[in-house]
C-alpha positions in Angstrom: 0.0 0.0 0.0 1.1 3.4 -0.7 1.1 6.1 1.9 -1.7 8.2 0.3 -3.7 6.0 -1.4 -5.4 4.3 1.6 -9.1 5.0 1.6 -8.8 5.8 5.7 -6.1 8.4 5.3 -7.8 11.9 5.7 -4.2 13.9 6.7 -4.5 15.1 2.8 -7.8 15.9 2.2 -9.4 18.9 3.7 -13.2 19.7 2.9 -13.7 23.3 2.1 -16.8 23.6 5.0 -14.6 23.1 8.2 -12.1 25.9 6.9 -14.6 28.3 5.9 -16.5 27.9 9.5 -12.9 28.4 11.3 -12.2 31.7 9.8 -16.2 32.5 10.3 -15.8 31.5 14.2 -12.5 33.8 13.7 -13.8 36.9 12.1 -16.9 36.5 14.7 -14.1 36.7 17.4 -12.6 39.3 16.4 -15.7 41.8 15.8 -17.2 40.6 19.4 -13.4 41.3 21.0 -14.0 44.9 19.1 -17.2 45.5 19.9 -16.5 44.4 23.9 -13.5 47.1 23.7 -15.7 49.7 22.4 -17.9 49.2 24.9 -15.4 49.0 27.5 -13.6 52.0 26.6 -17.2 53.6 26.0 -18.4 52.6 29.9 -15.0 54.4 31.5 -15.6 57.3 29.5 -18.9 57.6 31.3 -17.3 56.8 34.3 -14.7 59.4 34.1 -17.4 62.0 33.4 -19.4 61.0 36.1 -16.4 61.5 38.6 -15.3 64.7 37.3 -19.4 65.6 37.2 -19.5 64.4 40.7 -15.7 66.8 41.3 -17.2 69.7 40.3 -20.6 69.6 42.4 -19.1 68.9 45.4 -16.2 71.6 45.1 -19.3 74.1 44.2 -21.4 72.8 47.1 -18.2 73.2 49.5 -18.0 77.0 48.5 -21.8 77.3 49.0 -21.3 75.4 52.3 -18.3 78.3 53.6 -20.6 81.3 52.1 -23.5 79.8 54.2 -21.3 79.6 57.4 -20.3 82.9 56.6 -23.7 84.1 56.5 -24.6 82.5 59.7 -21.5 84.1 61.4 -22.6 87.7 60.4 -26.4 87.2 61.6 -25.3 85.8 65.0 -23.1 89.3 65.4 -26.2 90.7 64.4 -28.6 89.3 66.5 -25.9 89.9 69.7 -25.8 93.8 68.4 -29.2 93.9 68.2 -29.5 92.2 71.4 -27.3 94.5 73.0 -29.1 97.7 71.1 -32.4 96.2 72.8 -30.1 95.7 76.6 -29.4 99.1 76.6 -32.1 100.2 75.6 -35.0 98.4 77.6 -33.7 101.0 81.2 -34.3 104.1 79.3 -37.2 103.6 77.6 -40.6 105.1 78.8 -43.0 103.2 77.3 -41.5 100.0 79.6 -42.2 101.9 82.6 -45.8 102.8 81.4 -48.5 99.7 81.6 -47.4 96.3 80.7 -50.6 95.8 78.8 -48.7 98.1 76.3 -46.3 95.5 75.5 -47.3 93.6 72.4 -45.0 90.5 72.8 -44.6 88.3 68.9 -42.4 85.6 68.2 -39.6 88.0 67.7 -39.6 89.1 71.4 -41.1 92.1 73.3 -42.0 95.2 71.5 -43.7 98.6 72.3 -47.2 99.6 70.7 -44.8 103.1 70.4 -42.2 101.4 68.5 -45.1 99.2 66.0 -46.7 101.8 65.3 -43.8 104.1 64.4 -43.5 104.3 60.6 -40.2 103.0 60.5 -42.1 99.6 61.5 -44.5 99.5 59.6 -44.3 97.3 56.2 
């Protein structure tokens, strides 16, 4: 018998089919492998932008934040001045020393009917 005449011997013969449906399963591969680094590269794109997003609100909401303390800082000096305005004021005033019915009291504190009616009061 010679070496490649033997019916059984397929070593030599290659059917066009298998071939064709390797380099399919390959060029498959390779467009999937593309497609999954697309999307990969897509997703930390998105990512990145999200951080920075995410930077940028919170260094805007930390400036809000200090301008907000700073506010509260200059109303409680405000409310002390006043406070101490009102002190030093409550001894000399006549219309304390009048009737107490005179005293109109609110959720702001004690004030005279003199001082309410006052235009400078008045809204």
């Amino acid at each position: 018998m010679a070496q490649g005449s033997d019916s059984n011997d397929t070593s030599f013969t290659r059917s066009p089919s298998p071939s064709n449906k390797d380099s399919s399963d390959d060029m498959k591969k390779v467009l999937r492998r593309e497609k999954n680094r697309l999307a990969a590269q897509k997703s930390r794109m998105r990512q990145t932008q999200k951080a920075d997003t995410l930077h940028l609100e919170s260094e805007n909401l930390e400036k809000e934040n200090a301008a907000l303390r700073k506010e509260i800082k200059r109303l409680t000096e405000e409310a002390k001045y006043l406070s101490a305005v009102l002190s030093s004021h409550e001894p000399l005033c006549s219309a304390l020393t009048s009737q107490a019915s005179d005293i109109v009291y609110s959720s702001h504190g004690p004030f005279h009917q003199t001082h309410i009616s006052s235009s400078r009061f008045q809204h």
